[in-house]
C-alpha positions in Angstrom: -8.3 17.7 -10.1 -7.0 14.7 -11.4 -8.8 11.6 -9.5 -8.0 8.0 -10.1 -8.3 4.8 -7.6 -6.1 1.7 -7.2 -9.6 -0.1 -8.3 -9.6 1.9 -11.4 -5.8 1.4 -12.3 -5.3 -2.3 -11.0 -7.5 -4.1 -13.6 -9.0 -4.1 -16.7 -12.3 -5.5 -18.2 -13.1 -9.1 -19.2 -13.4 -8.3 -23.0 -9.8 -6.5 -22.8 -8.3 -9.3 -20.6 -9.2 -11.9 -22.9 -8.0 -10.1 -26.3 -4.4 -9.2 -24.5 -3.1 -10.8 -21.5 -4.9 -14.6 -22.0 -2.6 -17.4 -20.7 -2.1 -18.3 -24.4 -1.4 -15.4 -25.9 1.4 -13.4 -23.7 2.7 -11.7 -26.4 3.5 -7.7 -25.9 0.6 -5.2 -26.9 1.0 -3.5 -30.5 0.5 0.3 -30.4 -3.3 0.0 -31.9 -4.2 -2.4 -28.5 -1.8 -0.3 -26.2 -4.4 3.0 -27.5 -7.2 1.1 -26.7 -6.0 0.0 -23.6 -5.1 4.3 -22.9 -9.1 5.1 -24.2 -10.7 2.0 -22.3 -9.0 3.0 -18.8 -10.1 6.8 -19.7 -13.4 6.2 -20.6 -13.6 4.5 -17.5 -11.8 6.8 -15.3 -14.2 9.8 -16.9 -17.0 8.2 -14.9 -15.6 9.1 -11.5 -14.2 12.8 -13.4 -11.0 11.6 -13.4 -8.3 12.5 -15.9 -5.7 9.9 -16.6 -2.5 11.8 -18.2 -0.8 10.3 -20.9 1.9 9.2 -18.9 -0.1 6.5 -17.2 -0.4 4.0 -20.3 2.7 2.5 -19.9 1.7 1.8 -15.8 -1.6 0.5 -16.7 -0.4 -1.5 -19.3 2.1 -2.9 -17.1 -0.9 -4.2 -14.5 -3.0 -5.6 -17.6 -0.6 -7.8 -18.1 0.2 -9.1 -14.3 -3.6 -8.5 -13.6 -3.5 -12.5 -12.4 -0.3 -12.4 -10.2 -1.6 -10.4 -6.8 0.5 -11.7 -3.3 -1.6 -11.1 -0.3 -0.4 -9.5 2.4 1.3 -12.1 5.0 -1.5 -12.2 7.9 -2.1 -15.3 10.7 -5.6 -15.5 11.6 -6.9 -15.3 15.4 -10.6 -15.2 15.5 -13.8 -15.0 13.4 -16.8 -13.9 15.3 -20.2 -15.0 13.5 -24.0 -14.4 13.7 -26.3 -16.3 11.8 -23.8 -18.0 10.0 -22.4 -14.3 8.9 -19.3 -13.3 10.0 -19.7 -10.3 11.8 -15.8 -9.3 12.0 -12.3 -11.0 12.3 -9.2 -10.8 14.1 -5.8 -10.8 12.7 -2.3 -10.1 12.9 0.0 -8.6 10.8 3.5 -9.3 10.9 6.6 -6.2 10.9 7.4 -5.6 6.8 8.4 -3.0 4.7 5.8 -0.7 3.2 6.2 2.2 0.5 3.8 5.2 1.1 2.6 8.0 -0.1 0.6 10.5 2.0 -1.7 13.0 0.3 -3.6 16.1 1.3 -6.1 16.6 -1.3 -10.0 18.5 -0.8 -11.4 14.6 -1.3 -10.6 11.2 0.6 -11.0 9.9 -2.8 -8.6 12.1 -4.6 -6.0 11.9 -1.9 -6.1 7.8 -2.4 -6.3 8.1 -6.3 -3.3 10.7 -6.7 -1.3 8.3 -4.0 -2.0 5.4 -5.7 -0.8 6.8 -9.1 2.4 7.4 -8.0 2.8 3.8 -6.0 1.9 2.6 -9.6 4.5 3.9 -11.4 6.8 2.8 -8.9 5.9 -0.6 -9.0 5.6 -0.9 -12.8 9.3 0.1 -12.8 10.5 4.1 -11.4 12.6 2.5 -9.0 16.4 2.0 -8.5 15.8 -2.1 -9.8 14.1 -0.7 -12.9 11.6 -3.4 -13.0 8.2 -4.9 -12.3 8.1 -5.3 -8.5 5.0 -7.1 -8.4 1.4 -6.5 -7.0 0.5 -7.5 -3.2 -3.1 -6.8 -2.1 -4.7 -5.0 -0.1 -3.6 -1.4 -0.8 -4.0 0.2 2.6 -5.5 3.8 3.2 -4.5 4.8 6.7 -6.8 7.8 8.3 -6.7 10.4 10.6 -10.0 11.6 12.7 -10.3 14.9 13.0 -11.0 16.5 16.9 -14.9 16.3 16.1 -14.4 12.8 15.1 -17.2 13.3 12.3 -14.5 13.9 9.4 -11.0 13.3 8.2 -7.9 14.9 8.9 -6.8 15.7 5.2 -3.6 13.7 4.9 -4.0 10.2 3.9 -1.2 8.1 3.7 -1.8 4.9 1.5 0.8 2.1 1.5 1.8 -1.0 -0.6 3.6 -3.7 1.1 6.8 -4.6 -1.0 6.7 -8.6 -2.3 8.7 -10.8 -0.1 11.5 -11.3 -2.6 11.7 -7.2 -1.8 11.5 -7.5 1.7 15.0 -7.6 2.7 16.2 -5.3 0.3 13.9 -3.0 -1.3 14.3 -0.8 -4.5 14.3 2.6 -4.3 11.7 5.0 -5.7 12.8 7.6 -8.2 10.1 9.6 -7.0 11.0 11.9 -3.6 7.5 11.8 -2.5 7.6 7.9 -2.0 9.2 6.7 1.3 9.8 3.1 2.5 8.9 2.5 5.8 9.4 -0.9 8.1 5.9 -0.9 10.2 5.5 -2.7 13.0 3.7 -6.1 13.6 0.0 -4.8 13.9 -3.0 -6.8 15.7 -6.6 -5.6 13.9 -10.5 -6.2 13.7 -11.3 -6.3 10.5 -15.0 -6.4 8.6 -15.6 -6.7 4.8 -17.6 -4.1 3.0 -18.6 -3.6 -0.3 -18.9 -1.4 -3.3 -17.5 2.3 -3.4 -15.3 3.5 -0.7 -15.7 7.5 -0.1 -15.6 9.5 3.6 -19.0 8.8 3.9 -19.0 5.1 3.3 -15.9 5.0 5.3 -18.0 6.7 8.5 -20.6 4.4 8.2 -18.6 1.2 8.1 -16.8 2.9 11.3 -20.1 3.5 12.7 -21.4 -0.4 12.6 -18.2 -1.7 13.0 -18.3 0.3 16.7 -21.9 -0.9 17.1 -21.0 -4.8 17.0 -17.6 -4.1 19.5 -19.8 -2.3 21.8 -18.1 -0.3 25.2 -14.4 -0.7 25.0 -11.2 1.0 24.9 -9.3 -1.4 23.3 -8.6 -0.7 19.4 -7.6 3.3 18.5 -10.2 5.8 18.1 -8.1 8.4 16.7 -6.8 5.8 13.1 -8.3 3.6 11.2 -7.1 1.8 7.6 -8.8 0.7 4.6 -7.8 -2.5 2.9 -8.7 -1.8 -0.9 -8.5 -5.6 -2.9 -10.9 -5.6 -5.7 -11.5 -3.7 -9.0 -14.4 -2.1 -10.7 -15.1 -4.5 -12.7 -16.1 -6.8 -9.6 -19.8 -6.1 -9.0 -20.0 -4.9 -5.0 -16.1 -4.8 -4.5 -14.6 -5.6 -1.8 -12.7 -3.5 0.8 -12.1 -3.6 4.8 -12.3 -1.7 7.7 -10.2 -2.4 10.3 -9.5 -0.8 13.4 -6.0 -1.1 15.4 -5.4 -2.8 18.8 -4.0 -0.8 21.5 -0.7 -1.9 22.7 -0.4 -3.6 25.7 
């Protein structure tokens, strides 16, 4: 089974970076850097037994050359709670927007999110009805389902990319059926940063603590949570996000 992440696919490594895609030299790839490019990103991905089809190369090198142009989500800030000078968790809110997703049943967490996220690549690089680069916006959210025994994962995982503002009002269609746009409502979360790989199990944990420091309450859902995904593998301890959703009023 194929198995690739947005970290592996959304970035490449300094040495690469600096060769292609450096602010003075913008030039296209020739074929002999566009098969390195190919064999660096499968070398990589072969480390997580991951198979990245030929089809791919054009994708990746797509997001090696707009590695430095990532739009974060729109989000207004409400509180920061801290102990010890650490911040403990935040509060935010996330205004109504138009998302594409992709939701995926695979055996893995991490398979469902990599074979999502190909697809949402290939429509962002340019299988849609504008035929063009539509931009990257961070984070890549992974949206989960607990299962009844609340130890595990319902197997569909939907992960979503929120379409660049000058997209918003208007956005291209995907060529690919499996890929539906959505407008989500304005959502208020708790959020806490975590770092390094994200699997079930990390996942659990992070939901674990992040229950531990909120202590008794009925407030947020028990039943979803999302993962905000904004870093690549080439950052040392990425980062990612928990975040658990406020129950409506």
């Amino acid at each position: 089974m194929a198995r690739i992440t947005f970290e592996d696919l959304a970035a490449m490594d300094d040495e690469l970076l600096d060769e292609n895609v450096a602010e003075d030299n913008p030039e296209p790839m020739n074929e002999e850097e566009e098969e390195r490019l190919l064999a660096h990103w499968q070398a990589v991905a072969s480390t997580h037994h991951v198979v990245v089809p030929q089809e791919m190369a054009a994708p990746i090198q797509q997001m090696a050359r707009q590695t430095q142009e990532r739009q974060p989500v729109p989000f207004v800030p409400l509180s920061c709670h801290e102990k010890n000078k650490e911040i403990l968790y935040e509060e935010r809110v996330y205004p109504a927007g138009k998302w594409a997703y992709v939701i995926k049943g695979e055996d893995l967490y991490e398979q469902s999110i990599s074979m999502a996220f190909m697809k949402l690549m290939r429509y962002i690089c340019n299988e849609n009805s504008a035929g063009r680069y539509l931009g990257m916006t961070v984070p890549i959210l992974n949206e989960i389902q607990m299962a009844k025994n609340e130890k595990s994962f319902v197997r569909d995982i939907l992960t979503a990319y929120y379409l660049p503002a000058e997209f918003q009002d208007k956005p291209p269609e995907p060529t690919d059926p499996d890929i539906q746009i959505v407008q989500r409502e304005t959502v208020r979360v708790i959020t806490r940063v975590f770092y390094g790989t994200t699997t079930e199990e990390t996942i659990m944990q992070q939901i674990s603590l992040l229950w531990e420091l909120l202590g008794s309450t009925d407030d947020f859902l028990r039943e979803t949570y999302m993962v905000a995904v904004y870093e690549n593998p080439g950052v040392p301890g990425r980062r990612n996000e928990i975040w658990f959703i406020r129950r409506e009023a």
